[in-house]
C-alpha positions as CSV (number, residue, x, y, z in Angstrom):
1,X,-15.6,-161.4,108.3
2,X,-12.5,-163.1,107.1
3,X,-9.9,-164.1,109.3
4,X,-7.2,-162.0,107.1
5,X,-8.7,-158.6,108.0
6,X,-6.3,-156.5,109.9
7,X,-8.1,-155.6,113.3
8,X,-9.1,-151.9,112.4
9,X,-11.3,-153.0,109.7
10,X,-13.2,-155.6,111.0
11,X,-15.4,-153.0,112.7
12,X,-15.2,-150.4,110.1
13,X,-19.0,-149.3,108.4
14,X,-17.8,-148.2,104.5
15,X,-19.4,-145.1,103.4
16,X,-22.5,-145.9,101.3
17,X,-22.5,-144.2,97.9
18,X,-25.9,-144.1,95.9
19,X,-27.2,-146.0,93.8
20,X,-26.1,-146.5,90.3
21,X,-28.5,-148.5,88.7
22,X,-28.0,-150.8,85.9
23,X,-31.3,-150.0,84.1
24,X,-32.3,-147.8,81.3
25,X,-34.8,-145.0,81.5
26,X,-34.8,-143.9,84.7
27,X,-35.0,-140.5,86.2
28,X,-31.8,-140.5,88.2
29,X,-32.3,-137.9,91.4
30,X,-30.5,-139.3,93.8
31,X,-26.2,-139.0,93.4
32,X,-26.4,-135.0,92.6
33,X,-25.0,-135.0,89.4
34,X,-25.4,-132.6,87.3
35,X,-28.3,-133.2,84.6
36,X,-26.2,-131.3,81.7
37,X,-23.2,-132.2,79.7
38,X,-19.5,-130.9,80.4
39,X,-18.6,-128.0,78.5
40,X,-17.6,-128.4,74.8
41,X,-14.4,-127.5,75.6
42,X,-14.2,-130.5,77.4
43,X,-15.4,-133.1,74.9
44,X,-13.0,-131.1,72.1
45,X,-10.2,-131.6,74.5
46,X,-10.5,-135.5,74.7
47,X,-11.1,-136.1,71.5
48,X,-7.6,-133.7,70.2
49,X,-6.1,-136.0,73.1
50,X,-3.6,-137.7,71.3
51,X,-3.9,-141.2,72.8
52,X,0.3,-142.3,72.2
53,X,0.4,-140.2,75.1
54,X,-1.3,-142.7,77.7
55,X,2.1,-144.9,77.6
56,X,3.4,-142.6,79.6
57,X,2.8,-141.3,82.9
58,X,0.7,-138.4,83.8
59,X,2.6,-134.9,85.3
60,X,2.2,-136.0,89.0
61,X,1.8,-132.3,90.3
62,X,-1.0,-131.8,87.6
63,X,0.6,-128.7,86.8
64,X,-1.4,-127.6,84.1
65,X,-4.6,-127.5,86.1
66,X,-3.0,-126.2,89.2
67,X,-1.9,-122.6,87.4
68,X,-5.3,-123.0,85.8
69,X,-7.0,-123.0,88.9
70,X,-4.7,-120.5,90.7
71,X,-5.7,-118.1,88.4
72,X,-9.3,-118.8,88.5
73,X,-8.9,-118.1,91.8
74,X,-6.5,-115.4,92.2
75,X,-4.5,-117.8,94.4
76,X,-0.4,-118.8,93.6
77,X,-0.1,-122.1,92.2
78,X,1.8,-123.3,95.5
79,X,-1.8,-122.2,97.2
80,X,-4.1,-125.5,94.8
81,X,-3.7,-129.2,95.4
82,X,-5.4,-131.3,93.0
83,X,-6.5,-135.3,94.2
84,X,-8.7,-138.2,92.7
85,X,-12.0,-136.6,93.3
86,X,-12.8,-134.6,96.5
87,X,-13.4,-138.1,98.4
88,X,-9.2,-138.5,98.2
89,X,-8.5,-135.0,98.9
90,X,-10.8,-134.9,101.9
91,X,-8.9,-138.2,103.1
92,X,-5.6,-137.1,102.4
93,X,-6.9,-133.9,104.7
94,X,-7.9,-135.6,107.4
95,X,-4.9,-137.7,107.6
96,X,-2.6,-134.9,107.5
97,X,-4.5,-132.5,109.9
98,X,-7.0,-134.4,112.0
99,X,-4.7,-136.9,114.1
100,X,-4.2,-135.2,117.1
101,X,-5.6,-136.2,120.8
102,X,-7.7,-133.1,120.9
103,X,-11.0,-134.1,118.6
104,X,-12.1,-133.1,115.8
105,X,-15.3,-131.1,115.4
106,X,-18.0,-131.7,113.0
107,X,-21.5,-131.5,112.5
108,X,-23.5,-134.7,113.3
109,X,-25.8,-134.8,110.2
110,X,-23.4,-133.9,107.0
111,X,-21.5,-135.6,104.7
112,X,-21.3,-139.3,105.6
113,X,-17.5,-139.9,105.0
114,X,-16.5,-137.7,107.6
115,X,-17.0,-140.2,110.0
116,X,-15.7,-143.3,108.0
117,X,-12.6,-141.3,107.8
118,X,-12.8,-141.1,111.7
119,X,-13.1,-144.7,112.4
120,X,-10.6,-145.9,109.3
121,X,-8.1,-143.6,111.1
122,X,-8.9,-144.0,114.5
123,X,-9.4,-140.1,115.3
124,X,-11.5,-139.0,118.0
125,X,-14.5,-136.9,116.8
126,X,-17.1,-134.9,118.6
127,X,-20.3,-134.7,116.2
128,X,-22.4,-131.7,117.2
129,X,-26.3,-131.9,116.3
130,X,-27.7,-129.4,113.8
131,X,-30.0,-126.7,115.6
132,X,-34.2,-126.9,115.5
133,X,-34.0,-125.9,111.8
134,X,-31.4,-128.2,110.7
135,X,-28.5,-125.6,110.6
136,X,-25.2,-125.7,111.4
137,X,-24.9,-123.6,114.4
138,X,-21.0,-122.3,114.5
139,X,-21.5,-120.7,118.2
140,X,-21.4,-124.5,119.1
141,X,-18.1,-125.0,117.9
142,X,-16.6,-122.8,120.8
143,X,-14.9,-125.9,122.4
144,X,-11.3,-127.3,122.7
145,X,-10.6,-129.2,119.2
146,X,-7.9,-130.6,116.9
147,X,-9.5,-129.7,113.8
148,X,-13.4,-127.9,112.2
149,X,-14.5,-129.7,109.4
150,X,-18.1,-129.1,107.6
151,X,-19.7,-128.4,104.2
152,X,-21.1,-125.6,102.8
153,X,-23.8,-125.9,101.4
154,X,-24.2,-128.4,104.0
155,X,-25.0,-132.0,102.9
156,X,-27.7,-133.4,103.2
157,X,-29.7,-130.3,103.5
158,X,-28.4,-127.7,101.2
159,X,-28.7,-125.0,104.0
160,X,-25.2,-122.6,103.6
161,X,-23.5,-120.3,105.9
162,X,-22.6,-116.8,105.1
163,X,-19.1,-115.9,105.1
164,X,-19.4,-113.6,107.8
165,X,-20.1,-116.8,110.2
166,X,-16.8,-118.8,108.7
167,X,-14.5,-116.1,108.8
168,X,-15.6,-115.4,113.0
169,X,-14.8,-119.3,113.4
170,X,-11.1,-118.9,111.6
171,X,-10.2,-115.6,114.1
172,X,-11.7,-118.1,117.0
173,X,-9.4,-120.6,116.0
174,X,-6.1,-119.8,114.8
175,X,-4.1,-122.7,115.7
176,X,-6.5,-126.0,114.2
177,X,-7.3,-126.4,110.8
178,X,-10.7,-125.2,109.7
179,X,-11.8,-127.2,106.6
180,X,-14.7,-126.0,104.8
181,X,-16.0,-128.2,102.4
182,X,-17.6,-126.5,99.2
183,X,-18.8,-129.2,97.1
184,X,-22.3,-127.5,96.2
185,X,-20.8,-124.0,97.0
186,X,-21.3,-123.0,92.8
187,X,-25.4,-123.2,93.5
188,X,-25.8,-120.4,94.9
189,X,-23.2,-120.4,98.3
190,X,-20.3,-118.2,99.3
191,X,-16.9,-119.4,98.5
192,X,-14.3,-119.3,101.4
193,X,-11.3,-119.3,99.1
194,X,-11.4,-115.4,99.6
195,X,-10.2,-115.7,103.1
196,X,-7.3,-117.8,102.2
197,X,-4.8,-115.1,102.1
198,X,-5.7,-113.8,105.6
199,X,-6.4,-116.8,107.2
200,X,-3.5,-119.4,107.1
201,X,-5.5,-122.4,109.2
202,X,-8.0,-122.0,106.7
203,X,-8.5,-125.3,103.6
204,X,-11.2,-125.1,101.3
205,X,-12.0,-128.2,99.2
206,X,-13.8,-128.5,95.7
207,X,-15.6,-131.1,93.6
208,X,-15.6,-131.0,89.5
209,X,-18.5,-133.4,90.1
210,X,-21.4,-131.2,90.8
211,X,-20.9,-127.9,88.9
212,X,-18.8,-129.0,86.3
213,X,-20.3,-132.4,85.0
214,X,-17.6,-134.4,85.2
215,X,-18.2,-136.9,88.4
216,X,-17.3,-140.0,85.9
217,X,-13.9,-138.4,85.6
218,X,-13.0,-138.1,89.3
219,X,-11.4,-134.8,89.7
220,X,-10.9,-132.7,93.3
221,X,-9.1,-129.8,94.5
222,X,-8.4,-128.1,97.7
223,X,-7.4,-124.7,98.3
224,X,-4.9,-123.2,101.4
225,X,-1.9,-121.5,102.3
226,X,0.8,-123.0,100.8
227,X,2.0,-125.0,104.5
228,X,-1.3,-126.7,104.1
229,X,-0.9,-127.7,100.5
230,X,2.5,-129.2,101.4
231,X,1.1,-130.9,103.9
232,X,-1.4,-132.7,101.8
233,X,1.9,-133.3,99.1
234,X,3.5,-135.1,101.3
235,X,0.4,-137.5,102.5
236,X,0.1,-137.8,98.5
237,X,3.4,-138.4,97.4
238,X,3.3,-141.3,100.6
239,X,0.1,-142.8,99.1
240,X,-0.4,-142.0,95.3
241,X,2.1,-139.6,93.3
242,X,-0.2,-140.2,90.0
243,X,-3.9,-139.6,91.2
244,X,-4.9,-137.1,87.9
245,X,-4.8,-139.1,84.7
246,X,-3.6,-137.2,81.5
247,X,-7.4,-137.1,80.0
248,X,-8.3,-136.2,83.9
249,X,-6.0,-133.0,83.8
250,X,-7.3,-132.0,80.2
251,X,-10.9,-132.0,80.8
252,X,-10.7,-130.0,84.1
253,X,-8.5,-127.3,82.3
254,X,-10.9,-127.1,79.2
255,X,-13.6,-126.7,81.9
256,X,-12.0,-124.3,83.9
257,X,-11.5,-122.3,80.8
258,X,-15.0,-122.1,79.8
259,X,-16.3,-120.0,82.5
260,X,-19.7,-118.9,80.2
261,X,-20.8,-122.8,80.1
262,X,-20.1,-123.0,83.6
263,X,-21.9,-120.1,85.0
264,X,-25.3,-121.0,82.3
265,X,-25.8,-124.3,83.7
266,X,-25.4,-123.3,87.2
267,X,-27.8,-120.8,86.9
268,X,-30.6,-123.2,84.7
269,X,-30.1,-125.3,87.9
270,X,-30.6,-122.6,90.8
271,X,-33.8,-121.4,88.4
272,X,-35.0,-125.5,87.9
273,X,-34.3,-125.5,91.7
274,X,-36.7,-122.3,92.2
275,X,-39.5,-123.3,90.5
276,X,-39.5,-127.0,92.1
277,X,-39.5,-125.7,95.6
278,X,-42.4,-123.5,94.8
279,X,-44.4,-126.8,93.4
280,X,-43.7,-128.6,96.4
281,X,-44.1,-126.1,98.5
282,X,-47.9,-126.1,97.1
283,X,-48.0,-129.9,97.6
284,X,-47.5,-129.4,101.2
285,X,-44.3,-130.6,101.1
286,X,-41.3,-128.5,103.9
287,X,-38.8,-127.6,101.9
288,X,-35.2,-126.5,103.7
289,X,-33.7,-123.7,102.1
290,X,-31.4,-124.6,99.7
291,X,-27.8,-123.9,98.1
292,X,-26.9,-127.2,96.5
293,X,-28.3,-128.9,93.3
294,X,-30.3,-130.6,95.4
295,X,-33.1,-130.0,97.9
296,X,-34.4,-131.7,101.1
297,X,-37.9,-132.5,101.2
298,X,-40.4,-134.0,104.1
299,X,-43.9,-133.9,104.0
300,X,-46.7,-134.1,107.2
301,X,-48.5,-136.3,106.3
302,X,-46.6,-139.3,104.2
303,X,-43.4,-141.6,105.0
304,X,-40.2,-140.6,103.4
305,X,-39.2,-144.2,102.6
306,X,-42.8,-145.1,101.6
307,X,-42.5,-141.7,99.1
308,X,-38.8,-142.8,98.0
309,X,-40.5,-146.3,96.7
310,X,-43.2,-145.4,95.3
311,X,-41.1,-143.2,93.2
312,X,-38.9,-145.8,92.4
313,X,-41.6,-147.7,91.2
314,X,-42.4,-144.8,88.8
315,X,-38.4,-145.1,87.6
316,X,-38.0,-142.2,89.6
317,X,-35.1,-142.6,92.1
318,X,-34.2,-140.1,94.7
319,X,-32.3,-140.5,98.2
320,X,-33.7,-141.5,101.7
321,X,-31.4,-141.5,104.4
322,X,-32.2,-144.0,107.7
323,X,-30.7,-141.4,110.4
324,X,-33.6,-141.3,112.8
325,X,-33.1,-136.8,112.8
326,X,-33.3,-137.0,109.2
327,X,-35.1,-139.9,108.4
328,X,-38.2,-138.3,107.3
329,X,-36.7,-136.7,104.5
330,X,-35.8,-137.3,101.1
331,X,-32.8,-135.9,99.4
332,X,-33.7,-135.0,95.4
333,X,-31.2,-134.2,93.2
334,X,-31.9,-130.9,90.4
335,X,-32.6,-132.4,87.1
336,X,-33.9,-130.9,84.0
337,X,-37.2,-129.2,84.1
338,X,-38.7,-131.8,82.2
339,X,-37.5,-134.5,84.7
340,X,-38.5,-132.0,87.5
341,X,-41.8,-131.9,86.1
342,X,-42.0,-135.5,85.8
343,X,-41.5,-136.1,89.1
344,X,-43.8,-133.7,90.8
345,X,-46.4,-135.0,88.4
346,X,-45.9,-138.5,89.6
347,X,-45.7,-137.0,93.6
């Protein structure tokens, strides 16, 4: 601890991401990318980029991919803010929504930043546990708060709620902010971005990571009534008014555009997905229904972290996290079949 760190961070616990090894030939399972390439459009896109064009400074509002997205969508441009991967946007959120005394309500086993954002900004959260089958149970959010946040597909267990459930929690809570967080929502979820229009408390944030290949380009989106989206402007334009590089914005357009690509890798995963809870199902293994590209695995008999390194010394990696509720799982990440097949061959 260095004598120079401001007092807020000297007790601060920074989000661990996973691993991104430095060796070759490894079955990689444990980030949730996604095994295939970005769309072609996306690779024919960089390489017309013409590269005089990086001496000057990117369109800060992204515009290009915001109308692209809107109409995707069926939203109005005003109605898409676009940030450095969902990571910023979800930051920039909880900064402009989240800081009130009431707290802020979120599951206790999800996404892991949540609750670095909490401490790094000093707002007061209640985590609420996940029921007997590790669902989110919404009924349980029917308390005084300053803010809903989850994900759905929840992470780390891929279960997702129907949309039934999340629009009841929006007429429940009209005046707080209800962010839903649809990182893995293209495997097989329900999107809440159709309840925008009726439900102006509502924000719903997106990835390019996951469903559209393109995590190494760093590319996130969130979707809400336009007072939200100013909101998250001017928390933006206060921090970082370039966060989309010029190659950043032309990727996620070409991807957006290529909605065939999209929806045939999605589907190979959910169908990869499929057939590998059925083999591990056959193994013995519990299997929690999933949503994501990804699935959450324990098994009766053998030690999730003593499973995770044996794998690892098989070049297999996938995820263990030490939560004690959770800490007899493993989190594995959809790969190809062949790698899918690899891996319940070594199990």
């Amino acid at each position: 601890m260095s004598k120079f760190w401001s007092p807020a961070i000297r007790s601060l616990v920074p989000y661990t991401p996973g691993e991104q090894p430095k060796v070759l030939n490894l079955i990689k399972l444990n980030t949730n990318e996604n095994p295939y390439p970005p769309s072609p459009s996306v690779v024919k896109a960089i390489h017309d980029f013409s590269m005089d064009r990086l001496r000057l400074y990117p369109d800060p509002e992204a515009s290009k991919l915001k109308t692209a997205l809107a109409d995707y969508h069926n939203l109005d441009a005003n109605q898409v803010f676009l940030g450095n991967g969902s990571d910023e946007v979800l930051a920039l959120a909880f900064m402009a929504f989240f800081r009130h005394d009431a707290p802020l309500l979120m599951p206790e086993t999800t996404y892991s930043f949540y609750e670095v954002y909490c401490d790094l900004l000093n707002i007061n959260a209640v985590r609420i546990p996940l029921n007997a089958n590790y669902e989110i149970n919404l009924d349980d959010y029917a308390q005084k708060n300053g803010g809903i946040i989850f994900a759905n597909p929840n992470a780390p267990t891929g279960i997702a709620l129907p949309l039934s459930r999340i629009e009841k929690l929006l007429k429940d809570n009209p005046d707080t902010v209800v962010l839903v967080d649809e990182a893995y929502v293209d495997f097989g979820g329900e999107s809440a971005i159709s309840l925008i229009d009726s439900y102006p408390n509502l924000l719903v944030s997106h990835t390019f990571s996951k469903s559209r290949s393109l995590a190494g380009m760093r590319i996130g989106a969130a979707f809400g009534h336009s007072d939200l989206i100013n909101g998250l402007e001017r928390v933006k334009n206060s921090f970082n008014s370039y966060p989309l590089d010029m190659l950043a914005i032309e990727a996620a357009t070409a991807s957006v555009s290529d909605d065939a690509y999209f929806e045939e890798t999605c589907q190979r995963i959910i169908e990869t997905r499929e057939k590998t809870t059925e083999a591990l199902l056959a193994k013995g293994f519990r299997v929690l229904p999933s949503c994501a590209n990804f699935i959450f695995v324990s098994h009766p008999e053998r030690d999730a972290k003593e499973l995770m390194q044996a794998l690892r010394n098989e070049n297999i990696l996938v995820r263990h996290f030490t939560k004690p509720s959770i800490n007899q799982f493993l989190r594995i990440t959809i790969g190809t079949d062949a790698e899918m097949e690899e891996l319940i061959a070594k199990l």
